[in-house]
DRENGUPA-928254 format. One record per atom (N, C-alpha, C, O, CB): residue in three letters; x negated, y, z. Coordinates in steps of 0.1 Angstrom, whole numbers, padded with zeros to 4 digits, always signed. Atoms other than C-alpha are relative to their C-alpha. Glycine has a CB too. Layout:
N
ALAXYZ/...
END
This chain:
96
UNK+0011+0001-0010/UNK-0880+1101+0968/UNK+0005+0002+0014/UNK+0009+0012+0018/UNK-0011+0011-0004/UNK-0004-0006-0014/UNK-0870+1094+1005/UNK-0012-0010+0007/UNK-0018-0020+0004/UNK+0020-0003+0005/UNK+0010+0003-0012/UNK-0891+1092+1036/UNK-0002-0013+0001/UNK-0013-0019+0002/UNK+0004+0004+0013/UNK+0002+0015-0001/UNK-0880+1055+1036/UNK-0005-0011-0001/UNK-0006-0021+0007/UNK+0003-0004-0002/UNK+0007+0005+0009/UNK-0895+1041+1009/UNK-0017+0004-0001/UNK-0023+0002-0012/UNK+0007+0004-0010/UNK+0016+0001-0001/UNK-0933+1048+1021/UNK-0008-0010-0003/UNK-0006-0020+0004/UNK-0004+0001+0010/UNK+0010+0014+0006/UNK-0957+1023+1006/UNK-0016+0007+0006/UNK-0019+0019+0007/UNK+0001-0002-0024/UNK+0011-0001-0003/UNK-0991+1022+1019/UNK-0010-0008-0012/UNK-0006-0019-0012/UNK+0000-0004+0013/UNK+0012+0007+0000/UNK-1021+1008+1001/UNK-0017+0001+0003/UNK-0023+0011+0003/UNK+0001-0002-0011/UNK+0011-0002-0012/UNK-1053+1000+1018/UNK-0016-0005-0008/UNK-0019-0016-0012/UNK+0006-0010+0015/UNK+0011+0001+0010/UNK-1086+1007+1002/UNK-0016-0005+0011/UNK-0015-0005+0024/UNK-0002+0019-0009/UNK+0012+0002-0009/UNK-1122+0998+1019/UNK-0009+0013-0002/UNK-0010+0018-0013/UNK-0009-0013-0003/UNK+0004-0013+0000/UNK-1141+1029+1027/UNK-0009+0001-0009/UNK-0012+0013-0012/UNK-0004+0005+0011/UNK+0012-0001+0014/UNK-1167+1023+0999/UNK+0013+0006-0015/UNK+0011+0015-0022/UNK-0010-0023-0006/UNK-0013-0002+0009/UNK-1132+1026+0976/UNK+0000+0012+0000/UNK-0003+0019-0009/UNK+0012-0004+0004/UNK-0005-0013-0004/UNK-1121+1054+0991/UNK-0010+0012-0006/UNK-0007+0021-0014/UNK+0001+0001+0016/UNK+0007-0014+0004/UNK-1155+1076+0989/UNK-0001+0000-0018/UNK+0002+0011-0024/UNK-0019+0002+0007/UNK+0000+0001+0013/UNK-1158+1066+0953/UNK+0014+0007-0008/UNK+0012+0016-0016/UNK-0001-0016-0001/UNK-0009-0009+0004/UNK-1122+1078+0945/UNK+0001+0015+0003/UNK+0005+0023-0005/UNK+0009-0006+0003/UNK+0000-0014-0003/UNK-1125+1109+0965/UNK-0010+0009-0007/UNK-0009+0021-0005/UNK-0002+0001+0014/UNK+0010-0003+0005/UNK-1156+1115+0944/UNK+0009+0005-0011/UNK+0012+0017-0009/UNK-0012-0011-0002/UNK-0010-0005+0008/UNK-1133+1119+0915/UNK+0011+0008-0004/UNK+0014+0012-0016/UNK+0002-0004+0000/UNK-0008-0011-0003/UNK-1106+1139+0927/UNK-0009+0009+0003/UNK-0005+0019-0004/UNK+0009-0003+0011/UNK+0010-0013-0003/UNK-1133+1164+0939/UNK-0004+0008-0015/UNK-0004+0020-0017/UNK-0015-0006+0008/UNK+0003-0005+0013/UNK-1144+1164+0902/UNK+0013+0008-0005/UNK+0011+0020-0010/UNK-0003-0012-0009/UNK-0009-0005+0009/UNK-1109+1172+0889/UNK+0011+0007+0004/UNK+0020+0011-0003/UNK+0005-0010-0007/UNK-0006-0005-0011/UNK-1092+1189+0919/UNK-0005+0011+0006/UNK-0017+0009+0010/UNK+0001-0007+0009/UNK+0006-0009-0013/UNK-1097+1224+0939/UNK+0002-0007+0011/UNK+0010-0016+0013/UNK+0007+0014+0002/UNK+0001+0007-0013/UNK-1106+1215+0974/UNK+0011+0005+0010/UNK+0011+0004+0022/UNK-0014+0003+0005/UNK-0011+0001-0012/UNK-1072+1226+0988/UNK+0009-0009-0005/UNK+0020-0007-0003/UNK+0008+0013+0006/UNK-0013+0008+0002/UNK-1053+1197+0973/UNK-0008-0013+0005/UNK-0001-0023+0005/UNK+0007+0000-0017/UNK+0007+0006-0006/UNK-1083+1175+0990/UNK+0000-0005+0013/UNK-0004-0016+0019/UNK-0006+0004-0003/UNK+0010-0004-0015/UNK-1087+1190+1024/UNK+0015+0002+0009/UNK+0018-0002+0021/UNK-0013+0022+0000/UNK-0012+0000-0012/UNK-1049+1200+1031/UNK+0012-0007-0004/UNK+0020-0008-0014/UNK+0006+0016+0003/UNK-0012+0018+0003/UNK-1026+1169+1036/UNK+0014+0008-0005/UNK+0020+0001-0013/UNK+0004-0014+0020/UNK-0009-0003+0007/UNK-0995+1191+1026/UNK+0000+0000-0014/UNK+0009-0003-0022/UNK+0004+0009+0005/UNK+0005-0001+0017/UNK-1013+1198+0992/UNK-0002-0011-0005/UNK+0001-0015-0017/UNK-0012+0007-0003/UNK+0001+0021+0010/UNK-1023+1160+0984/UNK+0014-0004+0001/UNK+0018-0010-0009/UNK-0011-0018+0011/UNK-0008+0011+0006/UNK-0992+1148+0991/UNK+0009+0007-0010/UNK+0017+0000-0017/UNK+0010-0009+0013/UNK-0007-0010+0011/UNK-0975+1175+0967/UNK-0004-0002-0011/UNK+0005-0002-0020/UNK+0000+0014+0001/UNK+0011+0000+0009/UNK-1004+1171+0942/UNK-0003-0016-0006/UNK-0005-0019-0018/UNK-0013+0005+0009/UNK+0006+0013+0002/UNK-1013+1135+0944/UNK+0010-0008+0004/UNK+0009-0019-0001/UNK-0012-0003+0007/UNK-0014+0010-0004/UNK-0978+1117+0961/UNK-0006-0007+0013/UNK+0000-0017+0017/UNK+0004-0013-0014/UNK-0001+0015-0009/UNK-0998+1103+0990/UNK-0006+0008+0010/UNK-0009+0019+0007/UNK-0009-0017-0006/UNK+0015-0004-0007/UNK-1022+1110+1023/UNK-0007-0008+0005/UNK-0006-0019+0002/UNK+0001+0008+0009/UNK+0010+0012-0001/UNK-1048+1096+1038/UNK-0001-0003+0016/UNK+0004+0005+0024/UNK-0015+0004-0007/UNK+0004+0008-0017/UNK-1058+1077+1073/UNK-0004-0005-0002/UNK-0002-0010-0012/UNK+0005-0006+0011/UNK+0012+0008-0009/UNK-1088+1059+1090/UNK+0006-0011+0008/UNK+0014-0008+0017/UNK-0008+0011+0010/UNK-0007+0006-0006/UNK-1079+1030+1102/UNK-0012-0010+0003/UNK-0020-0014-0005/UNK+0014-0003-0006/UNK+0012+0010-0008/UNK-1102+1005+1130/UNK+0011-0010+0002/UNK+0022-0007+0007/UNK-0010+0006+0016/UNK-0008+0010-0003/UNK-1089+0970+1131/UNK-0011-0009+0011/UNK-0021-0013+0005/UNK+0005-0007-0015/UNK+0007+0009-0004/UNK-1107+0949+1159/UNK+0000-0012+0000/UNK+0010-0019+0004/UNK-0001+0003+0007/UNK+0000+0016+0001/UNK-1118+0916+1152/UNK-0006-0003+0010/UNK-0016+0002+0014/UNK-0007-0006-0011/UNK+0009+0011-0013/UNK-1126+0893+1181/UNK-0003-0010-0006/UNK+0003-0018-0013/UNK+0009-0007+0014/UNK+0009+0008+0004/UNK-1152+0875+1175/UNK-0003-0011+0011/UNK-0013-0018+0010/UNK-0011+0007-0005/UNK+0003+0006-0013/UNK-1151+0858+1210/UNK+0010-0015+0000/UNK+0009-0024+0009/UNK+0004+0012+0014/UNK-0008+0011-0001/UNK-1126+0832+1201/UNK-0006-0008-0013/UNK+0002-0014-0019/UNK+0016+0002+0001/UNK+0003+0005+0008/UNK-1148+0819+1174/UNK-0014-0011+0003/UNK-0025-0005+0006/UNK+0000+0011-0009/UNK+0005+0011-0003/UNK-1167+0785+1181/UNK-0020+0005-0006/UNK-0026+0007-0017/UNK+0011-0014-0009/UNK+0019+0004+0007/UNK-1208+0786+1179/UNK-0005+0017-0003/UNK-0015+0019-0008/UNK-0001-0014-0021/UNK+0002-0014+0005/UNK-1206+0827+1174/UNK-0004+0005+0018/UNK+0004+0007+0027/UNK+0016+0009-0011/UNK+0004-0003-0015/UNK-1226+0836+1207/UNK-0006+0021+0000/UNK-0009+0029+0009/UNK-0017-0014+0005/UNK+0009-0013+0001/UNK-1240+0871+1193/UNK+0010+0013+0009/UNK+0007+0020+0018/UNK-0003+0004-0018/UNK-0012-0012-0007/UNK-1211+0895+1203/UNK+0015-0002-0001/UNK+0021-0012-0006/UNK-0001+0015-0007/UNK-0012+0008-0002/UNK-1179+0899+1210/UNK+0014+0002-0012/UNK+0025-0003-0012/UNK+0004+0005+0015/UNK-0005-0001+0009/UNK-1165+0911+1182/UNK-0004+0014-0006/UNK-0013+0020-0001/UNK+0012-0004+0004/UNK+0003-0011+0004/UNK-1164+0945+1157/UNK+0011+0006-0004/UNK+0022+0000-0003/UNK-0009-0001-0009/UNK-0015-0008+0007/UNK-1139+0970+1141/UNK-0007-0003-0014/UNK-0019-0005-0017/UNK+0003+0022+0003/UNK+0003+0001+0011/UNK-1136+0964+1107/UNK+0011+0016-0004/UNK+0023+0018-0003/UNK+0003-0018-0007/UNK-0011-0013+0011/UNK-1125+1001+1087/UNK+0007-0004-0009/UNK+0006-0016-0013/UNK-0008+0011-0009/UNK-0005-0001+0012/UNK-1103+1007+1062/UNK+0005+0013+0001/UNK+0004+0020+0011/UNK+0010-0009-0002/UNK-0005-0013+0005/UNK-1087+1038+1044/UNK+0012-0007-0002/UNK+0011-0019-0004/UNK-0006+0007-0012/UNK-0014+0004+0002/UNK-1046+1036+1041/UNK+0000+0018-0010/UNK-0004+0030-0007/UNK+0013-0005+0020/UNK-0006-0011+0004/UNK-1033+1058+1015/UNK+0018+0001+0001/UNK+0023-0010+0000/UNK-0004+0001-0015/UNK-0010+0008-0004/UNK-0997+1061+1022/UNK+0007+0014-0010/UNK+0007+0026-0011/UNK+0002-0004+0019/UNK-0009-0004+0014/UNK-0974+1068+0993/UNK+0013+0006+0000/UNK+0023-0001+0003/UNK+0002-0011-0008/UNK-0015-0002-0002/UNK-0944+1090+0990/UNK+0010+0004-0010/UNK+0022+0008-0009/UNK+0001+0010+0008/UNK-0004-0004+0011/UNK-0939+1093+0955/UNK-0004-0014-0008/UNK-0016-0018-0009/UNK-0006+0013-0005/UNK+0007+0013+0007/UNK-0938+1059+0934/UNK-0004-0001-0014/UNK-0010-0010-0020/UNK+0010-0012+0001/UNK+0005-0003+0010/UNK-0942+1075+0905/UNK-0016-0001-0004/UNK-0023-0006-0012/UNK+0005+0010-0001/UNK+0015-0002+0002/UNK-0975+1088+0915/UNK-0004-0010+0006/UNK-0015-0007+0003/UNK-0006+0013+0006/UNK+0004+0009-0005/UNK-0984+1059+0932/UNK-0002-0009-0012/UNK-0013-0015-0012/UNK+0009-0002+0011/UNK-0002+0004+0013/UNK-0978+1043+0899/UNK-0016+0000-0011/UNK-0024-0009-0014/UNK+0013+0009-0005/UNK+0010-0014+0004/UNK-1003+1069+0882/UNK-0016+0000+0009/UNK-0027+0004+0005/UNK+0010+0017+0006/UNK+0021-0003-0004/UNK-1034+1064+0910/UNK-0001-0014-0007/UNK-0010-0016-0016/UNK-0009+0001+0024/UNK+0006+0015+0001/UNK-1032+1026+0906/UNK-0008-0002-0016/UNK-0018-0008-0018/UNK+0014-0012+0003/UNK+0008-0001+0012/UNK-1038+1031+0868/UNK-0012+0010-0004/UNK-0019+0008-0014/UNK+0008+0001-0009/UNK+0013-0013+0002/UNK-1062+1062+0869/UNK-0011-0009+0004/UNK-0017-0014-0005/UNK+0000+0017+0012/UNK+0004+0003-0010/UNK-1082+1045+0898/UNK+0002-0018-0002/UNK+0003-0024+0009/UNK+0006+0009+0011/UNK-0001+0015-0002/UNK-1078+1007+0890/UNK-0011-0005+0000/UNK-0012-0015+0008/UNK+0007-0006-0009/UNK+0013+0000+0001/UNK-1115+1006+0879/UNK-0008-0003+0014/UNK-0015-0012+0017/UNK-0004+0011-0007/UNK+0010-0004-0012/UNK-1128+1018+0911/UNK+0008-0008+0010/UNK+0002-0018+0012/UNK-0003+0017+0004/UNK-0010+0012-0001/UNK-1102+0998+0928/UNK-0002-0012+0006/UNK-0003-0015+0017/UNK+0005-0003-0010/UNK+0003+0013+0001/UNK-1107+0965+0920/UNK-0018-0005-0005/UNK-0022-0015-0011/UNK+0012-0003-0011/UNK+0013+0000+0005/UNK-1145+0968+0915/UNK-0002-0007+0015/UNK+0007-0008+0024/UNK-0009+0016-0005/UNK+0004+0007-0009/UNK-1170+0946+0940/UNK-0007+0005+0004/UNK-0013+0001+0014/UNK-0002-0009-0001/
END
């Protein structure tokens, strides 16, 4: 396990609360709440992330000028466990 090898994967925040729903179930709330404890616990942490889309260079779109689109990044420091959410959590995941 080195710092180097960080993998991120990047969930949509409907994802996210849905998984965090789960860990709450099967988790005390300090391996939730304090990012030293998830990534010890779970291999990863979490960030909020706003991407802005300009919508101003798009032809016949007069309404505005564009929006943030969210996401959640979990960012992985154990590929084991990283291994381990994708199959726990593949359900909720890859759901629509």
């Amino acid at each position: 396990m080195t710092k180097a090898s960080i993998k991120h994967l990047t969930l949509t925040p409907q994802h996210w609360d849905s998984v965090l729903m789960k860990i709450k179930d099967e988790y005390n709330p300090s391996v939730y709440l304090i990012r030293e404890r998830m990534q010890k616990t779970l291999g990863f942490t979490v960030r909020r992330h706003q991407e802005w889309i300009d919508r101003s260079q798009t032809p016949g779109d007069d309404l505005d000028s564009g929006y943030y689109l969210e996401s959640v990044h979990l960012d992985f420091y154990d590929d084991a466990k990283k291994t381990w959410f994708l199959l726990k959590y593949s359900d909720i995941i890859n759901s629509d």
